[in-house]
CHARMM internal coordinates of N, CA and C (Angstrom, degrees):
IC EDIT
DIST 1 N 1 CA 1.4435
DIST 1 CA 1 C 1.5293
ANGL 1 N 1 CA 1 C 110.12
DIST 1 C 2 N 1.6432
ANGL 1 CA 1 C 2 N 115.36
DIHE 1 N 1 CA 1 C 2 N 139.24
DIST 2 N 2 CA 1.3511
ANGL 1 C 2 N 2 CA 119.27
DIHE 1 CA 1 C 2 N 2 CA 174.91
DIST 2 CA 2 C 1.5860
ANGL 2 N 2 CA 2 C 98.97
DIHE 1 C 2 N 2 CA 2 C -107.50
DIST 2 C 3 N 1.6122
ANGL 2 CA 2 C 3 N 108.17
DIHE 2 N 2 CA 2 C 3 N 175.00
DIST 3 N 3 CA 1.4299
ANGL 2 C 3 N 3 CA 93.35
DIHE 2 CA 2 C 3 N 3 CA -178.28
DIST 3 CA 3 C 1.9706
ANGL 3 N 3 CA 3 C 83.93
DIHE 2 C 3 N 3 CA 3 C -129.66
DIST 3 C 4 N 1.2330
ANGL 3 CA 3 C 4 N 119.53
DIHE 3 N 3 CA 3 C 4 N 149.34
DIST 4 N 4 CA 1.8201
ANGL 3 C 4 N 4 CA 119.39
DIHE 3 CA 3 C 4 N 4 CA 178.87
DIST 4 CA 4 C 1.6109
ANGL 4 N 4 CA 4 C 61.74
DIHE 3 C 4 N 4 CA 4 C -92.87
DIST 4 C 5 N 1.4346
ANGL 4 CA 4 C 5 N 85.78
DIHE 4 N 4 CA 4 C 5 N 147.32
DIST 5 N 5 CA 1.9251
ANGL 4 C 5 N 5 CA 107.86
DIHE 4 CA 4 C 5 N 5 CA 159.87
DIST 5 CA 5 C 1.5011
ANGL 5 N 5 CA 5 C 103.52
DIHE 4 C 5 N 5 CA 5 C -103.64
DIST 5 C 6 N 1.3969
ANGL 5 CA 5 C 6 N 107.52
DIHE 5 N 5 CA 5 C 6 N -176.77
DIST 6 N 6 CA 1.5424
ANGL 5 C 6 N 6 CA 94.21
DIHE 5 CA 5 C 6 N 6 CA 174.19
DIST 6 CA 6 C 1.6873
ANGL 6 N 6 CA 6 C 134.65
DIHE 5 C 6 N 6 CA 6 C -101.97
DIST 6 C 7 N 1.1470
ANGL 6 CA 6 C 7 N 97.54
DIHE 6 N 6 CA 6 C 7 N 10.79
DIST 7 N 7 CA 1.7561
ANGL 6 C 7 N 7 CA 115.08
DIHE 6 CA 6 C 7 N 7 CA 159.13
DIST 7 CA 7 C 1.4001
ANGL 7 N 7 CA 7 C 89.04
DIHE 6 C 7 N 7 CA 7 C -51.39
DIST 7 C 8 N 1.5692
ANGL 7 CA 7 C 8 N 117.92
DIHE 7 N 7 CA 7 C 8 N -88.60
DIST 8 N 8 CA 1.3458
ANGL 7 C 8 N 8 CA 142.01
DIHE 7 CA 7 C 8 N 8 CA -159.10
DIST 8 CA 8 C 2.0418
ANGL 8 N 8 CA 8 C 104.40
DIHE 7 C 8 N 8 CA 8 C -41.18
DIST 8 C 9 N 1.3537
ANGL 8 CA 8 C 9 N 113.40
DIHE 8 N 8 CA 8 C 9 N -28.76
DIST 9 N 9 CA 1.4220
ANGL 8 C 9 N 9 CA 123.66
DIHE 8 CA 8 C 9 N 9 CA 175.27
DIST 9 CA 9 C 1.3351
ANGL 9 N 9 CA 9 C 105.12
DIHE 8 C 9 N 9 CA 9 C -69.56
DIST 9 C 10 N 1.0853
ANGL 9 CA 9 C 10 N 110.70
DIHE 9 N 9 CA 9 C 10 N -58.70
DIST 10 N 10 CA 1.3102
ANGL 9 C 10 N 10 CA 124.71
DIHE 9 CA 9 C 10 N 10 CA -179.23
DIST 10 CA 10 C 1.4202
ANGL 10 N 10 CA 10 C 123.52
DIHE 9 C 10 N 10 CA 10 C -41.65
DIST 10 C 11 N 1.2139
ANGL 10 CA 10 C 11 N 100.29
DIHE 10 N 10 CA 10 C 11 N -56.57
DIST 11 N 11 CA 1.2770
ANGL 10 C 11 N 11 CA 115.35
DIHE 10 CA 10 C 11 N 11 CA 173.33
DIST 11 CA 11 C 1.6964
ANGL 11 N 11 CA 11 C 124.68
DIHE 10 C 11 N 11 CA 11 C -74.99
DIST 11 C 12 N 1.1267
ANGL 11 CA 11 C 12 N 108.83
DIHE 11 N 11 CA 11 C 12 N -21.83
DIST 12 N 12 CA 1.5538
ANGL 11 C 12 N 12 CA 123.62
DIHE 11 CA 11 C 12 N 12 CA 165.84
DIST 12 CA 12 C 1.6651
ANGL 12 N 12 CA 12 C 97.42
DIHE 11 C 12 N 12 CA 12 C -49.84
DIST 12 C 13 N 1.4518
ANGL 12 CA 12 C 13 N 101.99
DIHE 12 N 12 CA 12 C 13 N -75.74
DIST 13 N 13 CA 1.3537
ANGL 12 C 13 N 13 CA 108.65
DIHE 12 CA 12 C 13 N 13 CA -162.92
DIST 13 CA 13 C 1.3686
ANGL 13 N 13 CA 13 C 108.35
DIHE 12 C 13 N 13 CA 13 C -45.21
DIST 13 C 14 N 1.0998
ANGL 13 CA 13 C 14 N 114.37
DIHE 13 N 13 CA 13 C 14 N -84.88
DIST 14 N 14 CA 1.5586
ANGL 13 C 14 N 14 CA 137.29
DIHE 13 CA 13 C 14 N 14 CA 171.26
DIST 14 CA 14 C 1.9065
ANGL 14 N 14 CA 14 C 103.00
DIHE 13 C 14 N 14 CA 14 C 2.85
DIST 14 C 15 N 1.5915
ANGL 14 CA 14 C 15 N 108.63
DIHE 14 N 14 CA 14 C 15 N -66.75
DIST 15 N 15 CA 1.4419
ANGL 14 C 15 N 15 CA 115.30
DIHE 14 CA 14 C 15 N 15 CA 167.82
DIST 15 CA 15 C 1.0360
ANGL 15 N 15 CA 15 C 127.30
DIHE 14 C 15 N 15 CA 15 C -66.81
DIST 15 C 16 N 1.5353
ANGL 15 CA 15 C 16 N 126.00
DIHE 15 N 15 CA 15 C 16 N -18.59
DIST 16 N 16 CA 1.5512
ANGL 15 C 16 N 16 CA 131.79
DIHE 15 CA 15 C 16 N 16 CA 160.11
DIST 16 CA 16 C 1.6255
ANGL 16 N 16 CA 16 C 118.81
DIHE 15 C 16 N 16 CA 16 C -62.55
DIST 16 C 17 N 1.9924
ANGL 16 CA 16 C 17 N 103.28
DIHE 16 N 16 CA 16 C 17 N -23.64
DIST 17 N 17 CA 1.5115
ANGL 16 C 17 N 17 CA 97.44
DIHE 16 CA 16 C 17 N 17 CA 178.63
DIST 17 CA 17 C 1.4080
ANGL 17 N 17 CA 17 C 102.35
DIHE 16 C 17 N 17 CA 17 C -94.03
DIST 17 C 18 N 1.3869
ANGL 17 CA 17 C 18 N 106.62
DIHE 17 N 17 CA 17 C 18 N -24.08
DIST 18 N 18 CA 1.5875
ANGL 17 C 18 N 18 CA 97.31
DIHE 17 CA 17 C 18 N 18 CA -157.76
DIST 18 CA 18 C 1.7772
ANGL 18 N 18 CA 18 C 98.55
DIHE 17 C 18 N 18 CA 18 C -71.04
DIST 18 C 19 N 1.2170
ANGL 18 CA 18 C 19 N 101.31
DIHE 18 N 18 CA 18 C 19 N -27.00
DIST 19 N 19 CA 1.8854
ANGL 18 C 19 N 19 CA 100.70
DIHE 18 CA 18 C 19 N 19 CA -177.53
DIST 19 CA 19 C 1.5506
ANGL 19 N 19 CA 19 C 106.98
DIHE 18 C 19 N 19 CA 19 C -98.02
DIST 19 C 20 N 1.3787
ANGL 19 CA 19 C 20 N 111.15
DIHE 19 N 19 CA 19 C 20 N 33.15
DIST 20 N 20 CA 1.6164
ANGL 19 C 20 N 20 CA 117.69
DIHE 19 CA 19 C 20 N 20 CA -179.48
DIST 20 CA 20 C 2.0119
ANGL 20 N 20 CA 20 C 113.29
DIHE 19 C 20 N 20 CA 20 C 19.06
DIST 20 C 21 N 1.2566
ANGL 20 CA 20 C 21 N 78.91
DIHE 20 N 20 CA 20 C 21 N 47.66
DIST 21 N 21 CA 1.7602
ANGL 20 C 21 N 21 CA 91.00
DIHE 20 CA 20 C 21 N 21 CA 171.14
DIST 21 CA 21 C 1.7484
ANGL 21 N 21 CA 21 C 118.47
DIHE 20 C 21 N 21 CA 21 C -74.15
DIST 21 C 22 N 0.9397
ANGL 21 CA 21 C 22 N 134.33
DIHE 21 N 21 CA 21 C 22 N 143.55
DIST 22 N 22 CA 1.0473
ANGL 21 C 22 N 22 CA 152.34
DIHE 21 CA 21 C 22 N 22 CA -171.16
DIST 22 CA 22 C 1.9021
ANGL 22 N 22 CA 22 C 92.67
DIHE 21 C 22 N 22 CA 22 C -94.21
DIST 22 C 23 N 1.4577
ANGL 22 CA 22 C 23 N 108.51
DIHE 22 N 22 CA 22 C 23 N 173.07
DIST 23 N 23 CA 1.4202
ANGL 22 C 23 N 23 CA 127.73
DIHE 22 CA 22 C 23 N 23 CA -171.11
DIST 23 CA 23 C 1.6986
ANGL 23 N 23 CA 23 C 94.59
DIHE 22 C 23 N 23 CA 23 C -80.28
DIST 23 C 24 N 1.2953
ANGL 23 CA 23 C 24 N 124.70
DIHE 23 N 23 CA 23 C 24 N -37.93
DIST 24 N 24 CA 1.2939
ANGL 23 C 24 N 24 CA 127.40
DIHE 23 CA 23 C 24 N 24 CA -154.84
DIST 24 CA 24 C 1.6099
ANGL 24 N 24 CA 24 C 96.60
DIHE 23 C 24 N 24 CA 24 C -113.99
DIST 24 C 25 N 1.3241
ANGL 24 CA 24 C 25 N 115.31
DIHE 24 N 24 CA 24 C 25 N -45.87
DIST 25 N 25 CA 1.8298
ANGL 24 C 25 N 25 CA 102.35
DIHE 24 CA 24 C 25 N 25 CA 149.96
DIST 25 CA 25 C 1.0621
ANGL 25 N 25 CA 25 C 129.17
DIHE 24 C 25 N 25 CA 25 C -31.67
DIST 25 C 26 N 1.0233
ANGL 25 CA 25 C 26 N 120.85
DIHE 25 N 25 CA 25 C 26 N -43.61
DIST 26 N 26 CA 1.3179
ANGL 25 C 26 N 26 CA 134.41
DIHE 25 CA 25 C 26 N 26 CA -150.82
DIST 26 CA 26 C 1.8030
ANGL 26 N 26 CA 26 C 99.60
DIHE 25 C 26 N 26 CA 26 C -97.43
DIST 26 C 27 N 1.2534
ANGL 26 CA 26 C 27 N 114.45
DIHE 26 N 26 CA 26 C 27 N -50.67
DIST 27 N 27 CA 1.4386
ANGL 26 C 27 N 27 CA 115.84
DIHE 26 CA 26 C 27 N 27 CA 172.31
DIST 27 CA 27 C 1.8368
ANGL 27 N 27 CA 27 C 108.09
DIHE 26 C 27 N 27 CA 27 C -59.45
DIST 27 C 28 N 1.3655
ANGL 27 CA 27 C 28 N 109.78
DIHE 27 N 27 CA 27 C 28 N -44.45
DIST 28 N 28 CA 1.2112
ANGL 27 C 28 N 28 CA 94.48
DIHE 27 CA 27 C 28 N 28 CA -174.43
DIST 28 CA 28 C 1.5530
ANGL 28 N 28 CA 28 C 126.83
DIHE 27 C 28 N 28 CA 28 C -78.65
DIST 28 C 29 N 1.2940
ANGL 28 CA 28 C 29 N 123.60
DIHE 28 N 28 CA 28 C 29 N 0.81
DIST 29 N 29 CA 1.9131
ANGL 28 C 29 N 29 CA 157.78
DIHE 28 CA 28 C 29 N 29 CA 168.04
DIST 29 CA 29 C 1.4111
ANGL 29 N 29 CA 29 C 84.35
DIHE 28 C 29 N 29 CA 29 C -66.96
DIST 29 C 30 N 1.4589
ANGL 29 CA 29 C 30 N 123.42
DIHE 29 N 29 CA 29 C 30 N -72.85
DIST 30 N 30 CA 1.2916
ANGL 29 C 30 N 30 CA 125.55
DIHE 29 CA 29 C 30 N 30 CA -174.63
DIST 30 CA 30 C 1.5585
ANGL 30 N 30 CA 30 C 130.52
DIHE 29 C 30 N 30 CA 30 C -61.43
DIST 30 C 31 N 1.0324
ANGL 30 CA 30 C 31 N 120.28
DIHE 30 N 30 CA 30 C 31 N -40.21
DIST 31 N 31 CA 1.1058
ANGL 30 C 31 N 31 CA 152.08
DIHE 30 CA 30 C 31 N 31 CA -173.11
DIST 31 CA 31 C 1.7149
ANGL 31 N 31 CA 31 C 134.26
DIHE 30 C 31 N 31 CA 31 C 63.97
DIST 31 C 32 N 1.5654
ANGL 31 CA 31 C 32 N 92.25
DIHE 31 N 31 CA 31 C 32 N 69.51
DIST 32 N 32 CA 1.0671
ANGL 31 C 32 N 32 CA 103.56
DIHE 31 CA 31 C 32 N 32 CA -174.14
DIST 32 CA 32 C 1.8281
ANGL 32 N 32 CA 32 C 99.23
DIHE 31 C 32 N 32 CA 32 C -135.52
DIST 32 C 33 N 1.6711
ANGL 32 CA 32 C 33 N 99.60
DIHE 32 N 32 CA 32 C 33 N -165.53
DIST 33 N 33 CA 1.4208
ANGL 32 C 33 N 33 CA 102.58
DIHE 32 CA 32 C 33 N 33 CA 173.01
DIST 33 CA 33 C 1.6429
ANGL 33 N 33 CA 33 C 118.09
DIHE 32 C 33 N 33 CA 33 C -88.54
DIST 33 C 34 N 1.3016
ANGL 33 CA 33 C 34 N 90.65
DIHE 33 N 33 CA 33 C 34 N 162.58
DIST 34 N 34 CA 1.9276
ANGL 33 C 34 N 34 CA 92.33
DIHE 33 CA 33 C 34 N 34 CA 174.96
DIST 34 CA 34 C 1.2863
ANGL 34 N 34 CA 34 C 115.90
DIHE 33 C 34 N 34 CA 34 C -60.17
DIST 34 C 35 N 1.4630
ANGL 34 CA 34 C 35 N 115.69
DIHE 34 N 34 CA 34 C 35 N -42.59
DIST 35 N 35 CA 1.7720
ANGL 34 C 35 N 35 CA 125.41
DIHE 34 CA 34 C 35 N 35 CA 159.38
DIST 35 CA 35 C 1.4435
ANGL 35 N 35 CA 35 C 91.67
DIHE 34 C 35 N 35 CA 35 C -38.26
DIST 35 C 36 N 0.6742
ANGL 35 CA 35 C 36 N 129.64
DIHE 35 N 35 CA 35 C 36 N -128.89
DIST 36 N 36 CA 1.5174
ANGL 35 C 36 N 36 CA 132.53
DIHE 35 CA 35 C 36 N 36 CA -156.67
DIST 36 CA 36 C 1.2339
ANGL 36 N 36 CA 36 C 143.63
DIHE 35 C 36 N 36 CA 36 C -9.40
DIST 36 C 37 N 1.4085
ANGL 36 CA 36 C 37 N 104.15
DIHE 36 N 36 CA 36 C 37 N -33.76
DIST 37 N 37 CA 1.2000
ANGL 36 C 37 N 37 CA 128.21
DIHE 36 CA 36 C 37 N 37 CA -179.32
DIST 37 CA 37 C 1.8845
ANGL 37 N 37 CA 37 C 106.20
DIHE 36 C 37 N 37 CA 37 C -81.73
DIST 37 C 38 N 1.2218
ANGL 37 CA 37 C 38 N 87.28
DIHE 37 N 37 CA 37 C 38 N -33.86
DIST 38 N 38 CA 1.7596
ANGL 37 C 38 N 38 CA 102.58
DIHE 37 CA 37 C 38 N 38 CA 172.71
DIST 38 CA 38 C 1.6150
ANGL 38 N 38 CA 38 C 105.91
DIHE 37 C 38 N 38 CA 38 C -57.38
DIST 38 C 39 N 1.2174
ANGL 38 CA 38 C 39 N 114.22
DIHE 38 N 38 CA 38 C 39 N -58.41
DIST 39 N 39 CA 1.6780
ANGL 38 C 39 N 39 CA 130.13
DIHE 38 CA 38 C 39 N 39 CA -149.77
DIST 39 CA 39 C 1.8376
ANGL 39 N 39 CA 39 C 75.77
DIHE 38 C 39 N 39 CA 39 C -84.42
DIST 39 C 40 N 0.7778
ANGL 39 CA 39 C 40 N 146.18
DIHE 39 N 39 CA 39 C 40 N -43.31
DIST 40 N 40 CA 1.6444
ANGL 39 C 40 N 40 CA 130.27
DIHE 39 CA 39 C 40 N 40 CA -162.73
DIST 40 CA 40 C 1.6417
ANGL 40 N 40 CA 40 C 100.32
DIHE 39 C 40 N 40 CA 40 C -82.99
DIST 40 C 41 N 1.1911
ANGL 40 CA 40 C 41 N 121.00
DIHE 40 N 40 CA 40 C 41 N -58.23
DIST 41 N 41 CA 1.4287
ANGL 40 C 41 N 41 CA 130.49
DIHE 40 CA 40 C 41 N 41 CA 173.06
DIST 41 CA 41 C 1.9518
ANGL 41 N 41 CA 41 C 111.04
DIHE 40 C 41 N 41 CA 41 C -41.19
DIST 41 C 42 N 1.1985
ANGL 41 CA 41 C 42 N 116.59
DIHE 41 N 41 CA 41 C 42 N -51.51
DIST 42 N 42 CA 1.3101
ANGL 41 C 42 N 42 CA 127.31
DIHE 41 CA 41 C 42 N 42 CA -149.49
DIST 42 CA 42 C 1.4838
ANGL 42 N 42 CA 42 C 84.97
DIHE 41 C 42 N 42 CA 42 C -85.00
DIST 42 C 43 N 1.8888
ANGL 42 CA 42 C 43 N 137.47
DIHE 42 N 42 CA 42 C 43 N -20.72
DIST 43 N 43 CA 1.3572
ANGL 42 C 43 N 43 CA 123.55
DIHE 42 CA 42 C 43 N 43 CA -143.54
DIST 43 CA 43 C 1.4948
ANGL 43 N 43 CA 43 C 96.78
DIHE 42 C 43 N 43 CA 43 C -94.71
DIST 43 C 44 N 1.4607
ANGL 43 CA 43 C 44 N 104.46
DIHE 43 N 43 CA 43 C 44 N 152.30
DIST 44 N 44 CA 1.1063
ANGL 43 C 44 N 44 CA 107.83
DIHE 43 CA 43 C 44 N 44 CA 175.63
DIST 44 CA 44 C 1.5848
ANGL 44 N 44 CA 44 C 134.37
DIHE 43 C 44 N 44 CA 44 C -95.82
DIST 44 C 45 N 0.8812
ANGL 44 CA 44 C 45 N 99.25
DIHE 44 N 44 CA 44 C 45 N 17.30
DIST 45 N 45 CA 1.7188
ANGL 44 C 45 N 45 CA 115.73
DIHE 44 CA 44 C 45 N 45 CA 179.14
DIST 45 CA 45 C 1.3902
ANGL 45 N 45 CA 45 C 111.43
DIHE 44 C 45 N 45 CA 45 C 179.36
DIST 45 C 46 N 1.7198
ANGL 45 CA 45 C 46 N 131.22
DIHE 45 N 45 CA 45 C 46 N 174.01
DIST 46 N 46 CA 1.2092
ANGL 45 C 46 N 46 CA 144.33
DIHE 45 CA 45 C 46 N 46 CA -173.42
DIST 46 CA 46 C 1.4077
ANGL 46 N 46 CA 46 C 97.96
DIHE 45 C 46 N 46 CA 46 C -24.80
DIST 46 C 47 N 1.4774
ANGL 46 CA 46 C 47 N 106.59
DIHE 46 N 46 CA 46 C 47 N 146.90
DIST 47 N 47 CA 1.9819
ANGL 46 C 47 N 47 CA 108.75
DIHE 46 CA 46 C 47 N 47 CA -178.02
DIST 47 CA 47 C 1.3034
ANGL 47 N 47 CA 47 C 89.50
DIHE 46 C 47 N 47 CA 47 C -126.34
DIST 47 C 48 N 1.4154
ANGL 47 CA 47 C 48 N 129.19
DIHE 47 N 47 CA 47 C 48 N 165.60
DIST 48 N 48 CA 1.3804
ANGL 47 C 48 N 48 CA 127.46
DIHE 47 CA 47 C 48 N 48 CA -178.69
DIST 48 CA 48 C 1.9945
ANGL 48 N 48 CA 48 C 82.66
DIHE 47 C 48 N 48 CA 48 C -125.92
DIST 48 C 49 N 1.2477
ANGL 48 CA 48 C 49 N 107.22
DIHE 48 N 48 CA 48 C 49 N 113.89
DIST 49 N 49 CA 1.4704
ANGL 48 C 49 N 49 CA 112.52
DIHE 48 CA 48 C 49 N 49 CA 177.75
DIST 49 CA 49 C 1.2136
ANGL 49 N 49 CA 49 C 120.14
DIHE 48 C 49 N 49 CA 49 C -110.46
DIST 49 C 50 N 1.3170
ANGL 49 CA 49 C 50 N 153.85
DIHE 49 N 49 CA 49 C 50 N 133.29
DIST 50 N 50 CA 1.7499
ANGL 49 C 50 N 50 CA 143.91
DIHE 49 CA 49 C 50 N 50 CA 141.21
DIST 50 CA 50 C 1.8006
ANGL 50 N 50 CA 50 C 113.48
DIHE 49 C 50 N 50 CA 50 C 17.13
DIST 50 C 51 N 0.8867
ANGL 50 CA 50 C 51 N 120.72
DIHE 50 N 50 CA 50 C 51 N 153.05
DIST 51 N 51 CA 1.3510
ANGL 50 C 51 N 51 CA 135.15
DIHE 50 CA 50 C 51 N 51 CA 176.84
DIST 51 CA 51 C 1.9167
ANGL 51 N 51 CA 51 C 100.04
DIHE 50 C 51 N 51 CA 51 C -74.96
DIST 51 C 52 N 1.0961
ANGL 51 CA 51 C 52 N 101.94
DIHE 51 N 51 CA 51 C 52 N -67.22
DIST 52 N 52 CA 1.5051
ANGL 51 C 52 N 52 CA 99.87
DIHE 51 CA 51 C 52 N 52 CA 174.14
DIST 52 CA 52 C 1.8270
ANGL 52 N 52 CA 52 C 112.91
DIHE 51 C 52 N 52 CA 52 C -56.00
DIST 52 C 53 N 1.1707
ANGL 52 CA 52 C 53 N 103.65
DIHE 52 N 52 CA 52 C 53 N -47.53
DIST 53 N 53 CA 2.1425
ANGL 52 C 53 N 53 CA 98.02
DIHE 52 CA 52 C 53 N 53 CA 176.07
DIST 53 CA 53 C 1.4584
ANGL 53 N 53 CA 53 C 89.00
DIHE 52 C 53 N 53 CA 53 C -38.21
DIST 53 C 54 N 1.5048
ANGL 53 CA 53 C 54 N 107.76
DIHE 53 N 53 CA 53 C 54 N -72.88
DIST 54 N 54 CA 1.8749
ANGL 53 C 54 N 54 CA 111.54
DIHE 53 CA 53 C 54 N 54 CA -159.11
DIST 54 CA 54 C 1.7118
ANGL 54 N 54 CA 54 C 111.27
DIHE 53 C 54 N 54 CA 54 C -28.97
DIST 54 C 55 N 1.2428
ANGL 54 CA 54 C 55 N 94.02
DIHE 54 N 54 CA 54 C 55 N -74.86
DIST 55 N 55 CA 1.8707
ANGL 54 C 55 N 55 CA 119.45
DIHE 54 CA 54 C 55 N 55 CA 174.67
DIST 55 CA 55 C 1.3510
ANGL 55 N 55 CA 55 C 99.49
DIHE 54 C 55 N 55 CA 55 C -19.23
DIST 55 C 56 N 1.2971
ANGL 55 CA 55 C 56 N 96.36
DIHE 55 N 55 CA 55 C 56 N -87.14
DIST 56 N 56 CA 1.8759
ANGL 55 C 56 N 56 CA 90.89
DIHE 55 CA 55 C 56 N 56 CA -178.40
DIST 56 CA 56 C 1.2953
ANGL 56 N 56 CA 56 C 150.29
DIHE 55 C 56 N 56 CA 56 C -73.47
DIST 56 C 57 N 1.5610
ANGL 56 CA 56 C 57 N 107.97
DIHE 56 N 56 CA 56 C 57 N 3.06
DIST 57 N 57 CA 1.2722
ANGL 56 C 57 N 57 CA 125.93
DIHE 56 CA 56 C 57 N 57 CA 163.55
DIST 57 CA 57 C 1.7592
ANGL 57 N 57 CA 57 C 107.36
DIHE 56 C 57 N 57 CA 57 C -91.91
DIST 57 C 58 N 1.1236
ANGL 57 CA 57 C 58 N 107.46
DIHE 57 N 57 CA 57 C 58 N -25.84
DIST 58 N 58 CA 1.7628
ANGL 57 C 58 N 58 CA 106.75
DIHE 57 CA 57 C 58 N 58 CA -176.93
DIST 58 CA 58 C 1.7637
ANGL 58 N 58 CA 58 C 105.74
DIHE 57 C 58 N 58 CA 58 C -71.78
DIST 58 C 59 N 1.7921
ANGL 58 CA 58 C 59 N 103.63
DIHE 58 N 58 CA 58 C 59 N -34.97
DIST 59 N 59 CA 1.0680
ANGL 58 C 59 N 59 CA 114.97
DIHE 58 CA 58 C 59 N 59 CA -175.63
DIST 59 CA 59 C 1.5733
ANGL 59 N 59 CA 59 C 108.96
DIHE 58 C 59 N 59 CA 59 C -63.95
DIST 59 C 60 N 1.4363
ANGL 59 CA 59 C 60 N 104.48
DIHE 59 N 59 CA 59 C 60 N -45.09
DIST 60 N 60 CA 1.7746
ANGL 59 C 60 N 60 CA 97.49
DIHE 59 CA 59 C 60 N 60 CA -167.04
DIST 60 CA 60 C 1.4426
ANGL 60 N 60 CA 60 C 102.12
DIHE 59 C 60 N 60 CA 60 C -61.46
DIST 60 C 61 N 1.4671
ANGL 60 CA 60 C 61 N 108.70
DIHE 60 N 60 CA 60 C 61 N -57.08
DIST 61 N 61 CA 1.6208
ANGL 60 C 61 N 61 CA 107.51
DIHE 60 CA 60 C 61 N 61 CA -178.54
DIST 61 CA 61 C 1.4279
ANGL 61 N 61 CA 61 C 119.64
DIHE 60 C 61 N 61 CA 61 C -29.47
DIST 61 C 62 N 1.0910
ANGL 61 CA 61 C 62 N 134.12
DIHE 61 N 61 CA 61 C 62 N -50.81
DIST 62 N 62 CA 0.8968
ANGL 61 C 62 N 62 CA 158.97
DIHE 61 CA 61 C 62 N 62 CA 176.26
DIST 62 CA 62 C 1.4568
ANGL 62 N 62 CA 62 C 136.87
DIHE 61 C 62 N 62 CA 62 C -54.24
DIST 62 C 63 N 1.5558
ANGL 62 CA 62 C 63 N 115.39
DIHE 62 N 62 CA 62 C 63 N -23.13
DIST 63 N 63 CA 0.9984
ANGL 62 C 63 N 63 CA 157.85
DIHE 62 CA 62 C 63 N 63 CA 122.38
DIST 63 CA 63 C 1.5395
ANGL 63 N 63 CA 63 C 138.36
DIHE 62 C 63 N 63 CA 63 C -37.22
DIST 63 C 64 N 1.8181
ANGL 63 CA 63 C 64 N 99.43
DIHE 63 N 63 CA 63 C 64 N -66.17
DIST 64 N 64 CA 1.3590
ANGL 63 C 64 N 64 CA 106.97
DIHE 63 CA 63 C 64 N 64 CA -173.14
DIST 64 CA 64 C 1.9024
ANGL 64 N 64 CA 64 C 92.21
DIHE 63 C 64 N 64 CA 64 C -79.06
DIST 64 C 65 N 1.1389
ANGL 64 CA 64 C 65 N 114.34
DIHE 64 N 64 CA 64 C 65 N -29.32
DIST 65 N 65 CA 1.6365
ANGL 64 C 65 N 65 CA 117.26
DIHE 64 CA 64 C 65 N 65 CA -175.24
DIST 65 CA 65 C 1.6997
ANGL 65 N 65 CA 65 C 114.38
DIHE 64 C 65 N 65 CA 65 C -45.02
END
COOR INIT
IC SEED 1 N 1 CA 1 C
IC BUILD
């Protein structure tokens, strides 16, 4: 298990508005499900996620940055 801290939340969102992404846009950029993207978006502090969630959410950031 990885955990997104909330820099990394923060910054999710932030690039989800600035690229007027949708919940399911935004999962599919990433490539994951809309569930997921929901439960990471909606959390309110550090998430403890899958090894693969981490990977590819660290990756997009990282990317869109």
């Amino acid at each position: 298990m990885n955990i997104i801290n909330n820099k990394d939340l923060n910054r999710l969102r932030s690039q989800r508005g600035a690229l007027n992404l949708t919940g399911a846009g935004l999962a599919n950029e990433i490539g994951l499900s809309r569930q997921t993207i929901s439960k990471i978006l909606n959390s309110d502090g550090p998430l403890a996620v899958n090894s693969l969630t981490y990977k590819l959410v660290t990756k997009w950031l990282s990317k869109v940055d």
